[in-house]
N, C-alpha and C positions, 0 to 999 in steps of 0.2 A: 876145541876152539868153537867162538859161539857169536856168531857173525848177524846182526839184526835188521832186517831189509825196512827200510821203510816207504820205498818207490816200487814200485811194479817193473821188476827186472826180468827178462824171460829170457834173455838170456844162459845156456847151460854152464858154461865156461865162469858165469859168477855163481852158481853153486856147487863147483865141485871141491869137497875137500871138507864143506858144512859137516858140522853135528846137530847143529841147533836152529830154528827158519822161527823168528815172529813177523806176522802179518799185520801191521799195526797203518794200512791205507786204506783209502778209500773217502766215503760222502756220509754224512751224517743227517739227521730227518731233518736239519735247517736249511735243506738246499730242496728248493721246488723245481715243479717242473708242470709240461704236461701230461693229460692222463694217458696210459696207464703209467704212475709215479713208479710203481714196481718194477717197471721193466727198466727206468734210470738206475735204480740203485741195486739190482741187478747185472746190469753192465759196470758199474764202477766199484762192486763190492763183493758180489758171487762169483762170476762169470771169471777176473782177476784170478779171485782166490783158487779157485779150481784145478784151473791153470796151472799155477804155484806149484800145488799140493800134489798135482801128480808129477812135476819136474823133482820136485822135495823126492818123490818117490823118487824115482828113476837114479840118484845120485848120491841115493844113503846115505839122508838126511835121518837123525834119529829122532829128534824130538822136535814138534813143532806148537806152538804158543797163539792162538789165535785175538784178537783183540773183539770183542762184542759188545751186545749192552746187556746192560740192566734190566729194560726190558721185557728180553728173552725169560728173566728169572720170572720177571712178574707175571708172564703170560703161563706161566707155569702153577704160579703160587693164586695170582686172582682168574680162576676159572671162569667166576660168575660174569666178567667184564668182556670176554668172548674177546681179547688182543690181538691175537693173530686174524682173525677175520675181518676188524673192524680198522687196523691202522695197515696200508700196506710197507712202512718204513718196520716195525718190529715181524710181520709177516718175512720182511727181508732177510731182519740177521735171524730170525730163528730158522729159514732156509738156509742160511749160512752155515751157523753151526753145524746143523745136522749133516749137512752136504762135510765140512772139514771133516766131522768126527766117523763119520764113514770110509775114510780112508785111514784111520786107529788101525794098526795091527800088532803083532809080535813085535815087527820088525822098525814101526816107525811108531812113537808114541805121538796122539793129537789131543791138546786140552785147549778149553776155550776160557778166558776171563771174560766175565759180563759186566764191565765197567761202566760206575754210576758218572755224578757230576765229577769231574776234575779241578781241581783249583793249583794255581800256581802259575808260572810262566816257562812257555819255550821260546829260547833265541829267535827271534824274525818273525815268531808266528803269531797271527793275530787272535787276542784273545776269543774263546766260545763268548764269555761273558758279555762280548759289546753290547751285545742286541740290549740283556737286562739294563746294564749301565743307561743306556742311550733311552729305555723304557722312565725308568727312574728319574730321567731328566726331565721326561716331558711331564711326568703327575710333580707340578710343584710344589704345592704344599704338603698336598698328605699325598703316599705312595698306598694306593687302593691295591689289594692281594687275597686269591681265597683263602682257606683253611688249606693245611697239607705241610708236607712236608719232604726229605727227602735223606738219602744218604750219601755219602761222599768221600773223597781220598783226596790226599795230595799229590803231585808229581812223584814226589820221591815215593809213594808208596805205591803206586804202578810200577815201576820200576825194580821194586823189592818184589813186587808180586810176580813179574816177565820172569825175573830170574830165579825166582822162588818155582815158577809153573815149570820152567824150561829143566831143572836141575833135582825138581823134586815131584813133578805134578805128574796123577795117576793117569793112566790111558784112558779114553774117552769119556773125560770126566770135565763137567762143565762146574764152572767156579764161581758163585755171585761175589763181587767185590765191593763192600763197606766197610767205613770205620766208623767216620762221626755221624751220630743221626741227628739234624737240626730241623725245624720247622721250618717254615717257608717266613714266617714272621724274626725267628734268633736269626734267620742266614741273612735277611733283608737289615735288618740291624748291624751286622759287621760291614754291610754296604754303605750304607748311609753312612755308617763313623770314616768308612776310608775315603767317602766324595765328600769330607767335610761338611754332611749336614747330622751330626750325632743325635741332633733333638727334632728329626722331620718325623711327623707321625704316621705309623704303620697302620690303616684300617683293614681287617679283615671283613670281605663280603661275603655273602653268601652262595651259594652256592647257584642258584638262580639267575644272580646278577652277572653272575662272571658264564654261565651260559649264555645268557642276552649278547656279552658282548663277543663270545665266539660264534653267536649265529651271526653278530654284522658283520667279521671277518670273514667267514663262508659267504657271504653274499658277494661281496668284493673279490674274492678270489674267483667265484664263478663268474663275475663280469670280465674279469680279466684271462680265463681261459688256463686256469693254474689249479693243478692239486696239490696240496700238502702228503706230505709224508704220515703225518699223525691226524687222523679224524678227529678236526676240531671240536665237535660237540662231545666227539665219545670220549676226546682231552681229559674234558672236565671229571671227569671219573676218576683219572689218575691223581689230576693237578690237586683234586679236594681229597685224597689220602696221607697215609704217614708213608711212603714208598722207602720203607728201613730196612736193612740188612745188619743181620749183624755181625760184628766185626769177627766173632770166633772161626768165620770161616776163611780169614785168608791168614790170621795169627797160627791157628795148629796147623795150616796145609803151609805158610811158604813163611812162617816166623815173623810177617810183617809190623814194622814196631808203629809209635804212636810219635804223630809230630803236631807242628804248629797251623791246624786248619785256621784259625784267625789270622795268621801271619799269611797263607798259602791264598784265603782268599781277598786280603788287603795286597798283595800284589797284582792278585788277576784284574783286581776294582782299577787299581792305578795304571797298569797300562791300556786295559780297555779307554779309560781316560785320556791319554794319552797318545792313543790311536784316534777318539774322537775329536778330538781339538789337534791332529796333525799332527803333534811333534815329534812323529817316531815314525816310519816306514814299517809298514808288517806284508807277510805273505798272508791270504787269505786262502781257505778251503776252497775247491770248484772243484770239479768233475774233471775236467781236461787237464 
């Protein structure tokens, strides 16, 4: 039996009898706060899991599925870009990880999925996407964007991949998760076709320009006594890459198949739309 928490239950009595625990809660680098931002997303995403992980122990749970980023892969793969020192939001889940994967043993299997962009819909919840949608709105003629680009999954292929990590994935073995790699220009493209503007034109800026305007956001946020999760200026590092995964590693680890990412991110476009202009009720992310 293979039971998937998605609230922070600490209660003993709701895990006895488990074979299987995914940790798939917590906060994401879109939620600020102030400084130190580390010690928020620490309380809502370490501190939790810990917790968890040692009840998981205690009731002979065997296998457990952790949910991460992507990130964590790149702080791995781009060296030169010093991640973990410079954003306290990827400092967090690669504390995360290592903190789950330390409780791996014979007895209980721990792997982590480092999940990229998601596309698709969940019942009630409010789309990641708004913030872009609600960006997009406001550049009305032309949609200004840097170079870069990224990789990405559907719902359903998380999904495949939970139950692929849970029923096949190796002991302390961290998992990057991609399928389709798009640019930041193809992916702004299937956006535009589903807010009905198919002909609004994409410029890409330079790398320079799109610094300039994450230094006026750091200004602003220091006026207002707020740290972000990801160091805005050192962003731009990431945002002007190809951040690609490729897709061979969740195909031979969990058989993950191939679906409709245009279809997956014209629904995420249209209820973020949808959320913007009201006609739909959503839960939103927070802390609490």
């Amino acid at each position: 039996m293979i039971k998937v928490f998605f609230h922070l239950v600490l209660d003993i009595g709701y895990t006895l009898g488990m074979d299987g625990f995914v940790f798939a809660a917590g906060v994401d680098e879109r939620i600020e706060g102030t400084h130190p931002i580390y010690d928020f997303y620490a309380k809502y995403n370490n501190i939790p899991l810990k917790k968890m992980m040692r009840l998981a122990k205690e009731v002979g749970v065997t296998n457990v599925v952790v949910l991460g980023s992507y990130f964590s892969y790149f702080d791995r793969e781009w060296k030169e870009l010093d991640l973990y020192n410079h954003h306290p939001y990827i400092r967090s889940r690669v504390d995360q990880a290592n903190m789950a994967l330390s409780f791996a043993d014979e007895k209980m299997s721990v792997s982590v999925l480092e999940l990229p962009y998601i596309f698709g819909t969940q019942s009630g919840r409010k789309p990641v996407w708004t913030f872009l949608v609600e960006q997009i709105q406001q550049m009305k003629h032309i949609t200004f964007y840097p170079k870069g680009g990224t990789t990405m999954v559907t719902v359903k292929q998380v999904a495949q991949s939970i139950v692929g990590a849970l029923e096949n994935g190796t002991n302390g073995q961290n998992y990057p998760v991609g399928y389709y790699n798009l640019t930041w220009k193809q992916m702004l493209t299937i956006f535009h076709r589903n807010m009905g503007q198919p002909h609004k034109k994409i410029l890409t800026i330079p790398k320079f320009l799109y610094k300039m305007v994450m230094k006026s956001k750091v200004k602003q946020f220091k006026k207002q006594g707020i740290e972000h999760g990801l160091d805005l200026l050192e962003l731009t590092h990431i945002m002007t890459r190809n951040a690609f995964i490729d897709k061979k590693y969740i195909i031979d680890a969990f058989a993950v198949e191939p679906d409709d990412i245009e279809l997956a991110i014209g629904q995420s476009v249209k209820l973020s739309m949808d959320v913007i202009q009201k006609k739909i009720k959503t839960i939103d992310m927070k802390g609490e």
